[in-house]
C-alpha positions in Angstrom: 9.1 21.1 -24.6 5.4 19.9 -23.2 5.2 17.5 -26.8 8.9 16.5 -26.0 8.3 15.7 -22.3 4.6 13.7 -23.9 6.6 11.6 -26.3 9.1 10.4 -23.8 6.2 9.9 -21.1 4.6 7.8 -23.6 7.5 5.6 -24.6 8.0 4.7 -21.2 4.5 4.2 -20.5 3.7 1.7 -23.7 5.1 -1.5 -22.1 2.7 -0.7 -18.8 -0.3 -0.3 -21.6 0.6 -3.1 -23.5 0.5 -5.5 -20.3 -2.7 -3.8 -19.0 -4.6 -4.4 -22.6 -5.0 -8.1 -21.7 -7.0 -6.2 -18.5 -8.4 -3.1 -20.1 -10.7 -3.8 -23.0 -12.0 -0.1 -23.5 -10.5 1.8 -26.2 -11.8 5.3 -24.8 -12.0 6.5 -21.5 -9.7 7.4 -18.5 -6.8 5.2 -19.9 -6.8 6.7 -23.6 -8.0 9.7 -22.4 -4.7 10.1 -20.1 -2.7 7.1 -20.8 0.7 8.8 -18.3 -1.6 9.0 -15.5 -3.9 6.5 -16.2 -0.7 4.6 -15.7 0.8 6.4 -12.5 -2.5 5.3 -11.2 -2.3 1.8 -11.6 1.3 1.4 -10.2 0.2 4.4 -7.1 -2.5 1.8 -6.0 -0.6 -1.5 -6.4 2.3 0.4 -4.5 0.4 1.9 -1.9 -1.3 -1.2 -1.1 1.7 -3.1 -0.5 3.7 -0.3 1.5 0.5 0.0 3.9 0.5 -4.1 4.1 4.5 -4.3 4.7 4.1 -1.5 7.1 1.5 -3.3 9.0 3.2 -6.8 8.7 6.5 -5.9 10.4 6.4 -6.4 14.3 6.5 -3.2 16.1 9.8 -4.4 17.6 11.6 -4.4 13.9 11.0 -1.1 13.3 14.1 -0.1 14.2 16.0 -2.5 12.2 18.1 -2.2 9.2 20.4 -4.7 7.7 23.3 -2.9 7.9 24.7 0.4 9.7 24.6 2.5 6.4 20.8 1.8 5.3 17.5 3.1 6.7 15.7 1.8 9.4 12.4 0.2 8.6 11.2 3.0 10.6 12.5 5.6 9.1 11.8 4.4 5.3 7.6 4.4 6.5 8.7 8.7 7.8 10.9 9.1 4.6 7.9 7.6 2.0 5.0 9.6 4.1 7.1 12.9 3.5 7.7 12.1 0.2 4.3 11.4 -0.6 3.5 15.1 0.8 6.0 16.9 -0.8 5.7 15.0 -4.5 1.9 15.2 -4.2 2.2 19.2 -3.1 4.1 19.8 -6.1 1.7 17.9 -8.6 -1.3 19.4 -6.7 0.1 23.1 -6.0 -1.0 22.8 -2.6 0.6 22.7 0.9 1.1 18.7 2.1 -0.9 18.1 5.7 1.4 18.3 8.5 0.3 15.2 9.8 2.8 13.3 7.3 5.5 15.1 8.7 6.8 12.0 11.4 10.2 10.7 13.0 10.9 7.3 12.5 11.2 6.9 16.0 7.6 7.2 17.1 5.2 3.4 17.7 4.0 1.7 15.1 0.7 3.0 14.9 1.7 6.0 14.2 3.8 5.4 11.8 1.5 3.7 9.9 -1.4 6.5 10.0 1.4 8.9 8.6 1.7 6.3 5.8 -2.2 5.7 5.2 -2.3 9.9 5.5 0.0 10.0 2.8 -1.7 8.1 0.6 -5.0 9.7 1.3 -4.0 12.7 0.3 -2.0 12.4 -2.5 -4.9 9.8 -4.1 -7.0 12.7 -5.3 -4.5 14.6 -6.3 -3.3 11.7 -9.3 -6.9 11.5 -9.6 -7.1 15.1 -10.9 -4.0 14.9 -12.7 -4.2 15.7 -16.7 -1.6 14.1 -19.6 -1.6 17.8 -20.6 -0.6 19.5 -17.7 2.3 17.2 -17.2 4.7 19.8 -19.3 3.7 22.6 -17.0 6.8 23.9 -14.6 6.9 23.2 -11.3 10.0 24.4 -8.6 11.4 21.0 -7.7 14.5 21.8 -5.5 15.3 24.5 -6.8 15.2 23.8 -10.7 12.4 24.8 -13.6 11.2 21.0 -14.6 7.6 19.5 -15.9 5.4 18.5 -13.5 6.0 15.1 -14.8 8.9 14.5 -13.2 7.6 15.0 -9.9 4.8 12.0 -10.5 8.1 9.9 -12.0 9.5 10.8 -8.8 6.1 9.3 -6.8 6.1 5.9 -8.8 9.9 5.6 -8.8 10.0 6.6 -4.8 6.9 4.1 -3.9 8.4 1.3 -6.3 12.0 1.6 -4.3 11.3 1.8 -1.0 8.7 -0.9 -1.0 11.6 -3.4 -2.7 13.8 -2.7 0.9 10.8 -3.2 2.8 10.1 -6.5 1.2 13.9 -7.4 1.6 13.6 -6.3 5.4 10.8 -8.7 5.8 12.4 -11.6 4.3 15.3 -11.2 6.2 12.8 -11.4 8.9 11.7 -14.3 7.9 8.3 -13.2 6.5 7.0 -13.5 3.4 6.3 -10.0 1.7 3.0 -9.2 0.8 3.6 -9.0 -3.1 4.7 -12.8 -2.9 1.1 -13.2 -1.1 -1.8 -14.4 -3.4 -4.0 -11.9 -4.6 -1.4 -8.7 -3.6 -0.2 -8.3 -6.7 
């Protein structure tokens, strides 16, 4: 299973390697040593960058806005990603996630954002002490036997989607998200 759950990790991951070569011109180290996390990594940070600098950009009065009745608010998508974080990063981590990324939407801005920025704090060391090889290991992910792996696809996946409705929030705003900004990407 752990050889199965390596092989599909690294066919998704190839195209992310290939891209970063032109970047990377090591052969050894962190990427080859673990080339699944090595890649988490690289989209954690460019996705937490831009989720701290959406969250900052919106006006404090649009964070209760959503486009439509049935989606999120922007509020409540900054309260939904800090939990997430936790919870994802507790898993990888077997640890308990700080309290302090448990928020409403509803609270100001400020705090919001510190829930976010908390998130990410914490959950950085833990894909920093992440291992290819422990990626097969089981974890209890709601309520099923799965690799840990899926709980960092989960991370990526989670960071990736819910910074694309905050971009489309701010453009509806009429602001320019911050991964159409030079030097975000």
């Amino acid at each position: 299973m752990k050889m199965l759950v390596c092989a599909v990790m690294m066919g998704i991951t190839m195209p992310v390697l290939g891209q970063a070569a032109g970047q990377a011109t090591t052969t050894t180290g962190p990427m080859m040593a673990n080339p699944v996390v090595w890649s988490a990594h690289e989209i954690y940070a460019r996705q937490s960058r831009l989720l701290v600098a959406a969250a900052e950009q919106m006006p404090e009065e649009k964070y209760g806005y959503k486009p439509t009745p049935e989606q999120l608010t922007f509020g409540r998508i900054i309260s939904h990603v800090a939990q997430s974080n936790g919870s994802l990063c507790a898993l990888l981590s077997d640890t308990k996630a700080p309290a302090a990324l448990t928020v409403s939407e509803t609270p100001p801005k400020a705090a919001l954002v510190a829930a976010l920025k908390a998130s990410f704090d914490y959950c950085g060391p833990v894909i920093d002490g992440l291992q290819d090889a422990k990626l097969g290991d089981a974890i209890n992910y709601h309520g099923a036997r799965v690799p840990r792996a899926r709980a960092l696809i989960e991370l990526t996946d989670d960071l990736e989607d819910h910074y694309s409705q905050m971009a489309g929030y701010l453009r509806l705003g009429g602001m320019l998200p911050p991964s159409a900004m030079p030097g975000m990407r």
